[in-house]
N, C-alpha and C positions, 0 to 999 in steps of 0.2 A: 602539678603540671606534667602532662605525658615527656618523656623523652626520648631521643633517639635510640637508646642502650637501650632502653626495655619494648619496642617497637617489634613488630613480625609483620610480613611479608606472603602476600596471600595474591596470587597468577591465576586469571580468569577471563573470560570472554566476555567483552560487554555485548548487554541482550536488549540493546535500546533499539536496534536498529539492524539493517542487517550487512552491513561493514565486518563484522565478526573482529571488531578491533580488541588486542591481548591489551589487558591492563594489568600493571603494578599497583595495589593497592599494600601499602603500610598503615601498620593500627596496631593501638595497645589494646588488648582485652576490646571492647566493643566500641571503640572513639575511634574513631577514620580519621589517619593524620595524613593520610595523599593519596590521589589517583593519579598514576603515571601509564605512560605507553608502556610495554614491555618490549623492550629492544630485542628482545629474543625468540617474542613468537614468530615462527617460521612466515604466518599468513601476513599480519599488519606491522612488523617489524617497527613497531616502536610507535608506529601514526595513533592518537585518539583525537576525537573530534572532540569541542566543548562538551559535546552531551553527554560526557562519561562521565564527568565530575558530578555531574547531576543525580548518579544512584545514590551519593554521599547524601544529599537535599531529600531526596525521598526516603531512604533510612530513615534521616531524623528529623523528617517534617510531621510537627503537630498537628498538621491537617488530615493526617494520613489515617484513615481510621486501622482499629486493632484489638476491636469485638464488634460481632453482629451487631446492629441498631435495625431500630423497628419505630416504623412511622406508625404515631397516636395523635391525637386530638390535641392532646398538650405540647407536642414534640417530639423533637428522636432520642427513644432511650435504650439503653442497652442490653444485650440478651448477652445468656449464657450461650454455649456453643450448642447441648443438646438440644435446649427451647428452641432455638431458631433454627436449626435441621428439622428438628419434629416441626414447628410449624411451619416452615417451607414445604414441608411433603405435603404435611396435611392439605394446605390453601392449593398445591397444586393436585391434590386427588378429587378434591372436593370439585373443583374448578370443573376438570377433566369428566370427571360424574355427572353435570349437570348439562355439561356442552358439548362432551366428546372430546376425544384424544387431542385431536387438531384446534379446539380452540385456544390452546395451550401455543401463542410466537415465542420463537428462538432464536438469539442473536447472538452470535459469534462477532467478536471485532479480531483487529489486526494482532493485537498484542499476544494471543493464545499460540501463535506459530514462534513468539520470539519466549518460549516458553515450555519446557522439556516437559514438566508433569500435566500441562494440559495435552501435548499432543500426544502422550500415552493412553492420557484416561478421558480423554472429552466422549470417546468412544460409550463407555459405559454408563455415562450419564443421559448424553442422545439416546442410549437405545432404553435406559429408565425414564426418561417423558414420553417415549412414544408420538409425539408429536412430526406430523409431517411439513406441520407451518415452520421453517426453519429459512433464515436469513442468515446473510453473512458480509463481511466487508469486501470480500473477495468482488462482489458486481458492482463497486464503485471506485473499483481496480484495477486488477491482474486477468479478469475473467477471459479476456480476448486471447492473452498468449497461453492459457489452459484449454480453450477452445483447440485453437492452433494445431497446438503440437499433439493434445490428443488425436483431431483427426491424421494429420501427417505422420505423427512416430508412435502412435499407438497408447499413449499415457499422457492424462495431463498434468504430471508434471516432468515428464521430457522431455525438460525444456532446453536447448543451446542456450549460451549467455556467447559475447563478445569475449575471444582473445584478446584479452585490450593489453595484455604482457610482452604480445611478440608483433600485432598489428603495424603496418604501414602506413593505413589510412584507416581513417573513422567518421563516420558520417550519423550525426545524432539528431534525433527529429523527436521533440517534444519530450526531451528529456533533460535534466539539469543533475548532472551524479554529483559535480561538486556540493551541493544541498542536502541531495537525497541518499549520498554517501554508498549510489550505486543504485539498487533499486531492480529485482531481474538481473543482476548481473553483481554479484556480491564479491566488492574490492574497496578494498582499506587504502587510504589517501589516492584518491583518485586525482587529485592534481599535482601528482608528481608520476602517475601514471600518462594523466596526457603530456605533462614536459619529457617524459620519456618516447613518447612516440616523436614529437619535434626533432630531439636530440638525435632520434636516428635517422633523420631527415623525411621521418614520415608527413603525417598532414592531419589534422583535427577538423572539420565542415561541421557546424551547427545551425542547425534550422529549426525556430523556433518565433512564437510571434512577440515575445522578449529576450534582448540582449542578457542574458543568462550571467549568472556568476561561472559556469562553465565556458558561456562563449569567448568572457571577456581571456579565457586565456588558453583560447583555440585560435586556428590560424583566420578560420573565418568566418562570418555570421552571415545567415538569409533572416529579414523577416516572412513569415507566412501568414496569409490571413487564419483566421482561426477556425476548425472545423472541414478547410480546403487540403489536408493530408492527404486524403485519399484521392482527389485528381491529382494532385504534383507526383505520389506515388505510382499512377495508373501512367502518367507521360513516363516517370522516368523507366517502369519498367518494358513500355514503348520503344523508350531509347537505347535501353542494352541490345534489343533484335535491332533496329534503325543504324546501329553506330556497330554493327558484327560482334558484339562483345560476347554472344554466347560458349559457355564450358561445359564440354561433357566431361565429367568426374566420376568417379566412384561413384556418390549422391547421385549423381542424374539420373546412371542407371540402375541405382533403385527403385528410382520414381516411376507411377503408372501417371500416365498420361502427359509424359514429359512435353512431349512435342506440340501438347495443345493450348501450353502455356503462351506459344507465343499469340496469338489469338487471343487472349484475356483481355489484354485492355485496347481493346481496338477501338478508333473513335477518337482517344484520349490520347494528343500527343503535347507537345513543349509547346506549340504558337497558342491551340485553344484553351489550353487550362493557366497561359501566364496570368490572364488578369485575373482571373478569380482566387487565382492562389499570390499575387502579387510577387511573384518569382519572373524575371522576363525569362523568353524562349530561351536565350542565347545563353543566359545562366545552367537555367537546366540540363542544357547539351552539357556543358562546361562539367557541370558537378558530376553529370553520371560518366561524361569518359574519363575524368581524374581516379574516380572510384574504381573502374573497373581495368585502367592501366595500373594500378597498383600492384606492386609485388603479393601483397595482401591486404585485405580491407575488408571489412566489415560495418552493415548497417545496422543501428540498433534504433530502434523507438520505444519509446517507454510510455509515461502518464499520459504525457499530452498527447498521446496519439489515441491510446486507448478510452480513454473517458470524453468521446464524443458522439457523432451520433451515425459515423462508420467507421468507427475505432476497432469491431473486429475485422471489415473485409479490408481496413488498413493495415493491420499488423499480419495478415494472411498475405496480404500482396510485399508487405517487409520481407518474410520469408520467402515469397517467389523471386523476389529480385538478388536477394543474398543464393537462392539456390542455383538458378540459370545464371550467374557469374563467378560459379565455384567456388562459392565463399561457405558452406554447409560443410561441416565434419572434417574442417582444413585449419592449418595452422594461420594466426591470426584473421580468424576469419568466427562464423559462428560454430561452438566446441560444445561438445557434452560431458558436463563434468562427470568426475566417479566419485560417488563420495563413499566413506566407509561403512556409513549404514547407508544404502539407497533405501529411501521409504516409497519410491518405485515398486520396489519388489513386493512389498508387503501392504500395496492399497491396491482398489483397484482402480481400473484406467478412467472412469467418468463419465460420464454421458449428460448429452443436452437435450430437454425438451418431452422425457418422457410424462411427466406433468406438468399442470398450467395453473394459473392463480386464477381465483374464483371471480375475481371482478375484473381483470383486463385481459387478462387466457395470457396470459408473460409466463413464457418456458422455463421450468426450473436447471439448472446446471449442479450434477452431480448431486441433488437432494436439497440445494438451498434455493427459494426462490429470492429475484432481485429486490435488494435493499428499495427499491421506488416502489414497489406495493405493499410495502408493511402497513404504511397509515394507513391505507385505502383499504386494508384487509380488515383493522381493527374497529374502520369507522362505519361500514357497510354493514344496516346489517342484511340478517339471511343466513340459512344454512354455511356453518362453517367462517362462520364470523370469527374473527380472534378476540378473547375475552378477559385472556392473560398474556404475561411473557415472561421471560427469562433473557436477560439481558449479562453475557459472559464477555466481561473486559471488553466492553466498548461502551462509546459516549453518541450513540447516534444523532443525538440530538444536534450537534456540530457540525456531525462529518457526513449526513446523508441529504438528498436535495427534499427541498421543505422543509427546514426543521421547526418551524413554526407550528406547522399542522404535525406532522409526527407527537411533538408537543401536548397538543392538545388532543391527539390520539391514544397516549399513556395514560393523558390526566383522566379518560373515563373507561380506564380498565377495572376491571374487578379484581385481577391480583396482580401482582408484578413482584420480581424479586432482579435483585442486583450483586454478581459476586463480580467486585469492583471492592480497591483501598481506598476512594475517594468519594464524598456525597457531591458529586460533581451535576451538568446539567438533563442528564438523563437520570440518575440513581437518584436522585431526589424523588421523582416519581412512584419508586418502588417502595412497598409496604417493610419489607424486610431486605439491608445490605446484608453479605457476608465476605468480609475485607480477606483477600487472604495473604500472607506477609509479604514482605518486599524482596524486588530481584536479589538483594546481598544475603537474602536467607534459606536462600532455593539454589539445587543443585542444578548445575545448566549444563544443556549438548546442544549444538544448533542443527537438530535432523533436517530443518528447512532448505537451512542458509548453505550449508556444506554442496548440497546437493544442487544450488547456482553459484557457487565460488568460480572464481576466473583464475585458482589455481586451487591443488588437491591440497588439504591438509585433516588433522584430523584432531579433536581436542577436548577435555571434559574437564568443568570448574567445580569441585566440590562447593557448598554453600559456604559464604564467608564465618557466618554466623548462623548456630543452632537457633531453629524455630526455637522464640520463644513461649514461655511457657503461658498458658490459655489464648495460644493465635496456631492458624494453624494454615497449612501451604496450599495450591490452586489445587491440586491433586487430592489431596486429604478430602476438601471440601465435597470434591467430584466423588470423590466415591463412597464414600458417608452420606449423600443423596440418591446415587443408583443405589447403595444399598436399602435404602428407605423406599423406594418407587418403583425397584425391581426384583422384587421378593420371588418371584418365580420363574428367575435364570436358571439355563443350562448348568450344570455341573460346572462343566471348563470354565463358563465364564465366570462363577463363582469364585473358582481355586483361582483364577487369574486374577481376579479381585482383588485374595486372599491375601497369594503371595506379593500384589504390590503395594499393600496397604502394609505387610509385613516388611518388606524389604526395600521399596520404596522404587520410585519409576527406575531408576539406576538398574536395577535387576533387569528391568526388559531392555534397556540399553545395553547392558552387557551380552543378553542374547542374541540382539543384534551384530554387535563388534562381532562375536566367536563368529557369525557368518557371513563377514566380511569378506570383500573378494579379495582383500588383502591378508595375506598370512601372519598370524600370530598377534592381530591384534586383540585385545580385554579391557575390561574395565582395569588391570589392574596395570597395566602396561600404561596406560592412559594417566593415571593417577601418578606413576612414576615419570611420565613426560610434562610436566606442569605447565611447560609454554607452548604442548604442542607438536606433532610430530608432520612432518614434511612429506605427503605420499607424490610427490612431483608435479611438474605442469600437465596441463590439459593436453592428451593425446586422439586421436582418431578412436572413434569407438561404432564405428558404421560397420558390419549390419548390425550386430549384437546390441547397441542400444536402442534398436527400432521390437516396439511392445506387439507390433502387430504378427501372428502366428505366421506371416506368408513373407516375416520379415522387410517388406516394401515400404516404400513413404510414399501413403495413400491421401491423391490433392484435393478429395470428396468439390473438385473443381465445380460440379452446377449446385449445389449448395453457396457455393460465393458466388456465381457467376450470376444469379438470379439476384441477389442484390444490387445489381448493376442498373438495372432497372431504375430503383431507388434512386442511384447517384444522379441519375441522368434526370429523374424531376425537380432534383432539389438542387441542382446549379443550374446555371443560365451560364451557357462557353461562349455566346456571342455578345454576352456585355462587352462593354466599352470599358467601365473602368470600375475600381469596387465597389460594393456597396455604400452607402453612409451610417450604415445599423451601425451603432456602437455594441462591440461586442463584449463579454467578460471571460475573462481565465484567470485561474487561480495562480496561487506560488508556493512555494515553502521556502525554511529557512535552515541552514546547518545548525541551527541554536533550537530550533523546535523540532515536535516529535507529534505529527497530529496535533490530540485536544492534551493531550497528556502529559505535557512539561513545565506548563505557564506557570505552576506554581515554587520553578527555581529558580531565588531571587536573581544569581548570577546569568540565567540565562535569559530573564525576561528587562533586566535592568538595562540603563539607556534608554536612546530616542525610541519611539513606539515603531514597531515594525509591520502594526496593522494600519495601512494609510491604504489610499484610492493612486493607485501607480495610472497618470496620464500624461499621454504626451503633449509636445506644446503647443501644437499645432492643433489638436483638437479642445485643448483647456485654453485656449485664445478663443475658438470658435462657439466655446458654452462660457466664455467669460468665468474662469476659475483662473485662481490663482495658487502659488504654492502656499500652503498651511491653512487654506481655505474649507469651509464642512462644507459637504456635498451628498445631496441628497443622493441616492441612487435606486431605482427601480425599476422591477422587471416583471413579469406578469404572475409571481405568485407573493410580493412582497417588496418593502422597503427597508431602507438603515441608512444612516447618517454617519460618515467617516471624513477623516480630515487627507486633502487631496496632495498626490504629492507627484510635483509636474517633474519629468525627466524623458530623456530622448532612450531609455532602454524598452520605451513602448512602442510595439507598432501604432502608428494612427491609428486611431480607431479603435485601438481598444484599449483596454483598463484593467486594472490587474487589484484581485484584493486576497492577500494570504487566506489559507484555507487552517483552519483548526481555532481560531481566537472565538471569541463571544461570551466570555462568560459575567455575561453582566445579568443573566436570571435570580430571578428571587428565588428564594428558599434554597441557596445554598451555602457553605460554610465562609466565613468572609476568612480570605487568607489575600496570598501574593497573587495569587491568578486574579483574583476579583478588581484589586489595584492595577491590572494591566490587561481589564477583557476584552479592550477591541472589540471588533463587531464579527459574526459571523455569517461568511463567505454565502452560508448553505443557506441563510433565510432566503435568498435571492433565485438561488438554484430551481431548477423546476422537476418535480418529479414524473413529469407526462414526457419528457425531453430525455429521449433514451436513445441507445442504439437499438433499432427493432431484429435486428439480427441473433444479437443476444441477450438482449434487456438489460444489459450493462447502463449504468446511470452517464449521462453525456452533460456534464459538468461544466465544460470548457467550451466556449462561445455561445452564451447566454446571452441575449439582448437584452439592452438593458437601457434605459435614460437619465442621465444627467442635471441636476438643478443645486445651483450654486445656491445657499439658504443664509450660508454667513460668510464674508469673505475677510480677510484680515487685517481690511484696513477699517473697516467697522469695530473692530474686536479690539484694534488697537484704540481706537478713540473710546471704548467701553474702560476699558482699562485707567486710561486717561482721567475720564469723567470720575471713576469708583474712587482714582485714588485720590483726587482732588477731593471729593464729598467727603 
């Protein structure tokens, strides 16, 4: 039995999320005896969320694959590490031979950014498939605020986050941080960040179309109808010119075409957009002059704003109204972080729209086209059909709309591969897994997270545990396939191979630190601060963090101003009162992480967190009850979930978490399968986009309602069984 006496001490970043919480982990030799906060990292001072104990679960979950497997007729059986590289290259040269480069899909999910040896080396793999069919999780996400601040500060990813450290006011619209554990704005216990804004007699405003685990301990809650972001936005930034609140700042006058802002949302003020957005006029006034009497304040929106169907000229209009109230490149207001490596400097800025998908002409951004045309790419055929894919740590099959058809879009691929630890419900599909080992075995730096932190700090976690022996790390994988597929690189990119297949991605980390805008920081300086070194709070960094050569924040204003257009067919300002569509949005939970957790016990155990969230008013009106199954459907599909009636919904709509369903066949039966809820995405529709940026719009799905079992029926079932 391990003991305390013989126990060591091992300080590291957890990479579950992007909190960047310091954890204490103690362990003898390779047995995890605790996960604790580390009181001492400078960034999360001690805060971890439940999902930290969870790397413990994946360590030592027997579900967790730990050699290549390779789909046969008889089953999945296991390969060696060479075989299943060679035949991965091979199936993809052969593939690529018979259809061309591009029939060869590419799928990036979320996890490769919470992930130091993919974001070194995903590079040389991309550029060994050659393929231009290249998807990502990025457009059923963050795509709007990369838009953004590409056009305005010249890079998309210079991105402002909320001072929410020194802020007075905060005003959040379709964001829940306590869950999402920040989310664009990467800060460690955020619920003692907003009691800290309280305490200093600031003020918290959330607006969202459920009462949030965030709202409930903010000073106050709006519900919104769902999808109506973008008028409540368009009034209030109405309201700032309406009520004199405009500041010229430093920011203004960097801006071209300051003065034409006020003109944007003309048309659109607090009386005609109350009933469609379910906010009265009188509120609206209310919320934008509190906002902008503030000593400082800052508006942030996050998911729910983005993943609908003008979630980018809503989060464009987010930044016009934080810009013309002088909340841009000011203390508690929107800040730019500095992180020690900017990987700013060393990408480039991005572009949208220079190619289009073969069968809906949807804009690519920065090289990936939207996650809503993969299936349609796959299943069409013609010139340029996709015939294979490469599926890199993600489970689309969950997390993208349609997952039904995507589904059955895999099932009639010619090859597929999956570099994933789990035969989950997308890698089942694939001919050939290659698992590669788990986060406690992998050296970690957060180049992402650092770089939206809502305070500087800077920090690198050696792997807890040496790769074991015949498994091998995300990076190894990567580039033991570019070298298989790209036999006839450049020199440099060869020796850059060379030396991080020699030295491991740490070396080009290190090259980064020596060119840090901070002096004297190294990898080795780093290794010597284990919990972390403190580079201070977020300061003004205007003009110098602006990417564009003429240094201005450029408002590319008829590029947005032309979606207006849009808004104005797709609401009705002189209704009377709302709709009756019952709408759908998603949720998460601080216990889940995506598709990608369900199988720790600790975190899925208890009451089931996948139910049908309605309120009472509308579950009186469909005759449902609480613990009731309820049919639910929308126009590309159905699922049966159990209803679960509460006042933290708006009327009218329904809420069902996003990441459960794993109730498919043909995968491994563990913890997750015991608790797979339904999945959110069967319901979702992949033709239901934002057309501005083909960003997937998620979030207010119409949807119908049919009580199928209720539970006074189920009680009398019960009754009758156990009497027989």
């Amino acid at each position: 039995m391990a003991t305390a006496s013989n126990s060591k001490t091992h300080y590291r970043t957890c990479n579950l999320c992007e909190a960047m919480c310091g954890l204490e982990i103690k362990h003898e030799g390779t047995k995890i005896l605790s996960i604790k906060g580390d009181k001492e990292d400078p960034f999360s001072k001690g805060y971890i969320c439940p999902k930290a104990t969870a790397l413990q679960d994946l360590y030592e979950d027997p579900d967790r694959l730990r050699a290549p497997m390779e789909r046969t007729e008889n089953g999945w059986k296991e390969l060696s590490w060479p075989d299943a590289l060679d035949k991965v290259a091979a199936g993809i040269q052969k593939l690529q031979k018979e259809h061309g480069d591009n029939a060869l899909g590419i799928y990036l999910g979320n996890p490769n950014v919470h992930n130091m040896g993919s974001m070194f080396t995903a590079r040389h793999l991309l550029a060994g498939l050659k393929s231009r069919s290249r998807f990502s999780a990025t457009s059923i996400d963050q795509l709007p605020h990369h838009i953004v601040c590409m056009h305005m500060f010249g890079h998309m990813l210079r991105i402002p986050v909320p001072d929410i450290n020194r802020t007075q006011h905060m005003l959040i619209i379709g964001a829940n941080p306590l869950a999402s554990n920040g989310s664009i704005m990467t800060a460690a216990n955020v619920r003692q960040k907003i009691k800290d804004v309280r305490k200093r007699n600031g003020k918290v405003v959330v607006i969202d179309p459920r009462r949030t685990e965030t709202a409930d301990v903010s000073d106050e809650h709006h519900f919104i109808r769902p999808g109506s972001d973008v008028l409540l936005l368009l009034a209030m930034l109405n309201e700032v010119y309406e009520q004199g609140f405009v500041k010229e700042t430093a920011a203004s006058q960097l801006t071209d075409q300051f003065d034409d802002i006020k003109t944007f949302a003309k048309g659109y003020t607090s009386d005609n957009v109350a009933k469609s957005t379910g906010i009265s006029s009188a509120e609206i006034k209310r919320i934008v002059k509190e906002y902008c009497e503030a000593e400082s304040a800052v508006l942030y929106g996050r998911m729910g704003v983005s993943v609908q169907e003008f979630g980018l000229l809503s989060q464009y209009v987010i930044m016009l109204i934080n810009l013309v109230t002088g909340r841009i490149d000011a203390e508690g207001g929107m800040m730019f972080p500095n992180p020690a490596v900017d990987v700013v400097n060393g990408s480039g800025p991005g572009y949208l729209g220079k190619r289009r998908t073969r069968v809906r002409n949807l804009p690519d951004f920065n090289g990936d086209f939207p996650v809503v045309a993969m299936s349609e790419e796959m299943l069409t055929p013609g010139e340029g059909q996709i015939k294979g894919f490469i599926n890199i740590a993600g489970n689309p099959v969950l997390s993208t709309p349609n997952g039904k058809k995507l589904e059955s879009a895999l099932e009639q691929l010619d090859f597929m591969v999956s570099i994933d630890y789990y035969l989950n419900e997308t890698s089942k599909h694939a001919n050939i897994i290659l698992p590669p080992v788990s986060p406690l075995e992998r050296d970690h730096y957060d180049m992402t997270f650092h770089g939206l932190a809502v305070h500087n700090t800077t920090k690198y976690s050696p792997a807890l545990f040496k790769t074991p022996k015949g498994q091998k790390g995300d990076w190894e994988i990567t580039l033991e396939l570019a070298k298989r597929l790209d036999k006839n690189a450049n020199f440099s990119t060869k020796l850059n191979r060379f030396l991080t297949k020699l030295l491991g991605p740490k070396f080009l980390l290190n090259e980064g630190l020596k060119r840090s805008a901070y002096e004297g920081l190294s990898l080795k300086k780093l290794k010597q601060n284990p919990h972390g070194i403190d580079l201070g709070p977020l300061t003004p960094l205007l003009p110098q963090a602006i990417k564009h050569k003429d240094k201005k924040i450029h408002l590319n204003m008829d590029f947005y101003k032309a979606d207006l257009a849009r808004v104005s067919e797709s609401f009705n300002l002189e209704a009377t009162q709302l709709s009756d569509e019952v709408l759908l949005i998603g949720r998460r939970h601080v216990r889940s992480n995506n598709s990608w957790l369900h199988n720790s016990q600790r975190l899925v155990k208890g009451k089931s967190r996948c139910t049908l969230m309605i309120h009472p008013e509308l579950a009186e009106q469909q005759s449902i009850k609480n613990g009731d199954i309820v049919k639910v459907t929308s126009k590309v599909g159905s699922l049966e979930i159990e209803a679960e009636v509460t006042d933290e919904l708006m009327p009218g709509v329904v809420s069902i978490p996003h990441g459960w369903g794993h109730n498919r066949k043909g995968i491994r039966q563990g913890v997750a399968q015991k608790h797979a809820g339904v999945s959110v995405n069967d319901l979702t529709d992949e033709n239901l986009i934002d057309k501005l940026s083909g960003n997937a719009a998620v979030n207010g799905v119409p949807v119908e309602l049919e009580c199928i079992s209720n539970t006074a029926t189920q009680d009398t079932q019960t009754r009758e069984a156990t009497l027989a």
